[in-house]
C-alpha positions in Angstrom: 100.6 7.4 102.0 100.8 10.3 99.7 101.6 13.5 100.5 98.0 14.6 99.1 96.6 12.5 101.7 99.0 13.4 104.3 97.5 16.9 104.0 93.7 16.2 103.0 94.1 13.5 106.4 95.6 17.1 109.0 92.7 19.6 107.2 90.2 16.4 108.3 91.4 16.2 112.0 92.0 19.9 112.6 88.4 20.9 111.1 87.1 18.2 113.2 89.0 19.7 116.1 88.0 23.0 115.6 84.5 21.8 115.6 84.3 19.8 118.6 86.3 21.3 121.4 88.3 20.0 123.8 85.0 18.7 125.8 83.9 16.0 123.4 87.5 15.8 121.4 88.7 12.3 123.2 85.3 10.5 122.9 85.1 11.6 119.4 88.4 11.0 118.4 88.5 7.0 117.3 85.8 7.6 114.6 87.5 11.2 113.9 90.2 9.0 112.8 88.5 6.7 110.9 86.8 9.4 108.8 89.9 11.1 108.4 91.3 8.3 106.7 88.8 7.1 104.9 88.2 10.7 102.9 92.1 11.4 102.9 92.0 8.1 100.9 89.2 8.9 98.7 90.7 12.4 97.9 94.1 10.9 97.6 92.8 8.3 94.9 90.8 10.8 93.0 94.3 13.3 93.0 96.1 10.1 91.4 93.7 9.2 88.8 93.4 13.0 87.7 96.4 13.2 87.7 97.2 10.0 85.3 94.4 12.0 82.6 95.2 15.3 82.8 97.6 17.9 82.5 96.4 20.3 85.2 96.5 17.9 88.1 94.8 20.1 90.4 91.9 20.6 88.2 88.7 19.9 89.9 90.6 19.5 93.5 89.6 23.0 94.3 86.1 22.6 95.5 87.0 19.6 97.0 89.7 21.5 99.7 86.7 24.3 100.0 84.5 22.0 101.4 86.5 20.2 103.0 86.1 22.1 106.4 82.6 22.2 106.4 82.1 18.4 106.0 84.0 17.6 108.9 82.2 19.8 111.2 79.0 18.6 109.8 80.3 14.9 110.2 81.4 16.2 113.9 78.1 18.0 114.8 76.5 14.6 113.4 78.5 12.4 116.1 78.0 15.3 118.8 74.1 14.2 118.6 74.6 11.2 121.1 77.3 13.5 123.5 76.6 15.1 126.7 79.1 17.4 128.0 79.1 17.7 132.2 79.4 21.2 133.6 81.3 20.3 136.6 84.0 18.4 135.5 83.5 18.6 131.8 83.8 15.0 130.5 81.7 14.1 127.3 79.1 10.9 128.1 76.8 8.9 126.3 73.1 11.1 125.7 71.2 8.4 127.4 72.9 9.3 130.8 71.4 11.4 133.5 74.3 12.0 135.4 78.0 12.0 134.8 79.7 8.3 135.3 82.8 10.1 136.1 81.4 12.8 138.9 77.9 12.1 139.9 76.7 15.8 138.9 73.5 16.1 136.8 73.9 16.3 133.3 72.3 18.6 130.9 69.1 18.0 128.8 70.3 18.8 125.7 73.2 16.7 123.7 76.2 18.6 122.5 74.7 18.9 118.9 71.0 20.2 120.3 73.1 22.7 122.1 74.0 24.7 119.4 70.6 24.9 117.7 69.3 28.3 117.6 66.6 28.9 119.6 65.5 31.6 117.3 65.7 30.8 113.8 66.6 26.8 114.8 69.8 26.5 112.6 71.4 23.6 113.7 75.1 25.9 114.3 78.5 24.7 114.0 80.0 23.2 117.8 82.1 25.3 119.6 79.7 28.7 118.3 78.8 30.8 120.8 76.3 32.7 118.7 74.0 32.0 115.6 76.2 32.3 112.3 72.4 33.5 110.8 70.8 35.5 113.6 72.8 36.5 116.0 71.0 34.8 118.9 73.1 33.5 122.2 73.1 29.8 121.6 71.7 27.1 124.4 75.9 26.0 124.6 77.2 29.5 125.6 73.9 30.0 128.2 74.9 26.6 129.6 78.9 27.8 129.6 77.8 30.9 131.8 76.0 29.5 133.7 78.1 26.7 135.1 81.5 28.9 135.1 78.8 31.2 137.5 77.7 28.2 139.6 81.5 27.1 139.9 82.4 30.9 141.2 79.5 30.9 143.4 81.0 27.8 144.9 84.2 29.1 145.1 82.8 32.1 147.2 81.3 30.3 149.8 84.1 27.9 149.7 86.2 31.5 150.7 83.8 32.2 153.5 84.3 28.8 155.3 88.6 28.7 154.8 89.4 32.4 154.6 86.5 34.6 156.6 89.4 36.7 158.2 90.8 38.0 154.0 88.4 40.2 152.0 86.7 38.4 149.5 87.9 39.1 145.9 85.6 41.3 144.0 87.9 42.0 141.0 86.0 40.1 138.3 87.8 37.2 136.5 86.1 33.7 136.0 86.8 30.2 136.7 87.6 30.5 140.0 89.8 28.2 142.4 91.1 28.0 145.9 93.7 25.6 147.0 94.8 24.8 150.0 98.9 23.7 150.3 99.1 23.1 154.3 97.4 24.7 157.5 96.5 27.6 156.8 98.2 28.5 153.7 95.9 29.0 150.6 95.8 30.2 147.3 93.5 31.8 144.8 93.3 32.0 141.0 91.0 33.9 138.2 91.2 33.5 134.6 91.0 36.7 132.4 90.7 34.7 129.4 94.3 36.0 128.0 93.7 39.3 129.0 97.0 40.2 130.9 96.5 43.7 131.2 93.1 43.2 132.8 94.7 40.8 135.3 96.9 42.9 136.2 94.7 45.9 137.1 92.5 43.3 138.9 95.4 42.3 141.4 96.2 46.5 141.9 92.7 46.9 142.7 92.4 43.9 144.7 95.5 45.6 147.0 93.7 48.8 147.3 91.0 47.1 148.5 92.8 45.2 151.0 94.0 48.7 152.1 90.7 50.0 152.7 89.9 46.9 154.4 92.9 47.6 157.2 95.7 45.7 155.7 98.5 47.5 155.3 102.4 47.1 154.2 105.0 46.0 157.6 107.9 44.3 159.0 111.5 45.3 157.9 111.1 45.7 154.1 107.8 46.7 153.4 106.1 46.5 149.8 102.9 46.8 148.6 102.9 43.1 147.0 103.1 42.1 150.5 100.2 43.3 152.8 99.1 42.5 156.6 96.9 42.4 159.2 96.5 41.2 163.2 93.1 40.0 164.1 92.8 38.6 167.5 96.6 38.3 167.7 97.1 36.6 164.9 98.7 38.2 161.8 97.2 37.6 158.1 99.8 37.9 155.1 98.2 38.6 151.4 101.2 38.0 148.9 100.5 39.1 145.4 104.6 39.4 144.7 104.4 35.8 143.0 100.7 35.9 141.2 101.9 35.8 137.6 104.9 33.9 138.2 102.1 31.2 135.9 100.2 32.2 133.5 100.0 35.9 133.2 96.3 36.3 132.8 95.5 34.2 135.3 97.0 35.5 139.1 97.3 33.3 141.8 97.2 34.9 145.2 98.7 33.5 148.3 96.8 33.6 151.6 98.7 32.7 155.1 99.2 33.6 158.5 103.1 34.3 158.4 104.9 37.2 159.8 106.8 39.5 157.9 110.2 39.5 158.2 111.7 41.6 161.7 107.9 40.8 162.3 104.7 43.1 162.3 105.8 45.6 164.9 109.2 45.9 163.2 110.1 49.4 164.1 113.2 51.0 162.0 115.7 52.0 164.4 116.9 55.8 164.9 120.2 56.7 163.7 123.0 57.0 166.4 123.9 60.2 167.0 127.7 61.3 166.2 129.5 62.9 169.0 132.0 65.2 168.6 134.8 66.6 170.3 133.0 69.6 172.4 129.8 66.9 173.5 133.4 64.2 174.5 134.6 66.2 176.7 131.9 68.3 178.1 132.7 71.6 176.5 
């Protein structure tokens, strides 16, 4: 292999990357190949031959590399016309399918391809755009994004109400919400800021003062704000946001449990003994 086609063969497979997304990228990925090859070979030939009758070897190559993008997310977008992409647990399925093979949930109506029409001006877009490269219009593929990253939180809310009623619910914004749960009642919960760190982090300071206002409050022997409580009913109910970005810092995860804090909730700081002198010694 030449090193022509080495590169024409990476510009081929990271165009088509770019242009499919990570949804559709593995069922796509076999032909991706194939046309990779075969126009890293054609390119590659043509370089050779030039090459062997003239003395500007790039010559002519130039309009070649230009377009080189754009044919492979046309080829992609091409392909993408017999893909469905599930909203729940996002695997790519034949078109013909009405529900996803791999979770059960209802698919959409629309293939990946017809997704990214405009519904405006009806230019068939590039995948992956969120917004017509002609008009402007929100495409079908980003309404279909919200709306199942909404359904997911929603899910994740009532999911809060059923395992956590006693913990204020988050209200901080973030997206693609999660709860896990680790053992009796320990749990934890996540939301992505979308590489925003900053924004994470004023979520998780205004999540605290909410907690505040909602009667939790700092205890035990070494209290700290990262560590808040409260007793309902006798039982004591820990928030710990010391650890939320030990992950990915634009996406906090929040601990949820029923331990004490350490010297427990009532923990009292003792008064200082008093020093007695000579005069209170001996009673003079």
């Amino acid at each position: 292999m030449g090193f022509l086609e080495r590169a024409i063969r990476r510009g081929v497979s990271d165009a088509v990357s770019k242009a499919v997304g990570n949804a559709v990228r593995q069922a796509v990925e076999p032909t991706v190949t194939d046309f990779a090859n075969k126009t890293a070979q054609h390119f590659d030939n043509a370089a050779q031959n030039h090459t062997q009758q003239s003395s500007h070897p790039t010559s002519g190559l130039e309009g070649a590399f230009s377009n080189l993008e754009r044919a492979a997310q046309s080829y992609a977008t091409k392909m993408s016309e017999n893909l469905k992409v599930c909203p729940n647990c996002n695997k790519a399925t034949d078109a013909e399918k009405t529900y996803c093979p791999e979770c059960g949930s209802k698919l959409p109506e629309t293939t990946v391809a017809q997704s990214a029409v405009c519904p405006n001006c009806n230019k068939q877009n590039s995948i992956g755009t969120k917004f017509c490269e002609d008009c402007g219009t929100k495409l079908p593929a980003a309404i279909q994004q919200e709306e199942a990253a909404k359904a997911n939180d929603d899910a994740v809310m009532l999911e809060w109400d059923e395992k956590m009623p006693q913990f204020p619910k988050w209200n901080c914004g973030g997206c693609n919400y999660g709860i896990e749960c680790y053992e009796e009642n320990y749990f934890s919960f996540s939301a992505d800021f979308g590489g925003n760190d900053f924004a994470a982090r004023q979520a998780v300071d205004s999540y605290r003062r909410f907690l505040v206002q909602n009667g939790f409050h700092q205890a035990g022997q070494y209290p700290n704000i990262a560590h808040l409580y409260k007793r309902i009913d006798g039982t004591v109910y820990h928030v710990d946001t010391e650890h939320c970005f030990e992950g990915d810092p634009d996406c906090p995860t929040i601990g949820f449990d029923t331990r004490e804090p350490l010297g427990g909730y009532d923990y009292v700081k003792p008064e200082p003994k008093k020093q007695v002198g000579l005069k209170g010694l001996f009673g003079f």
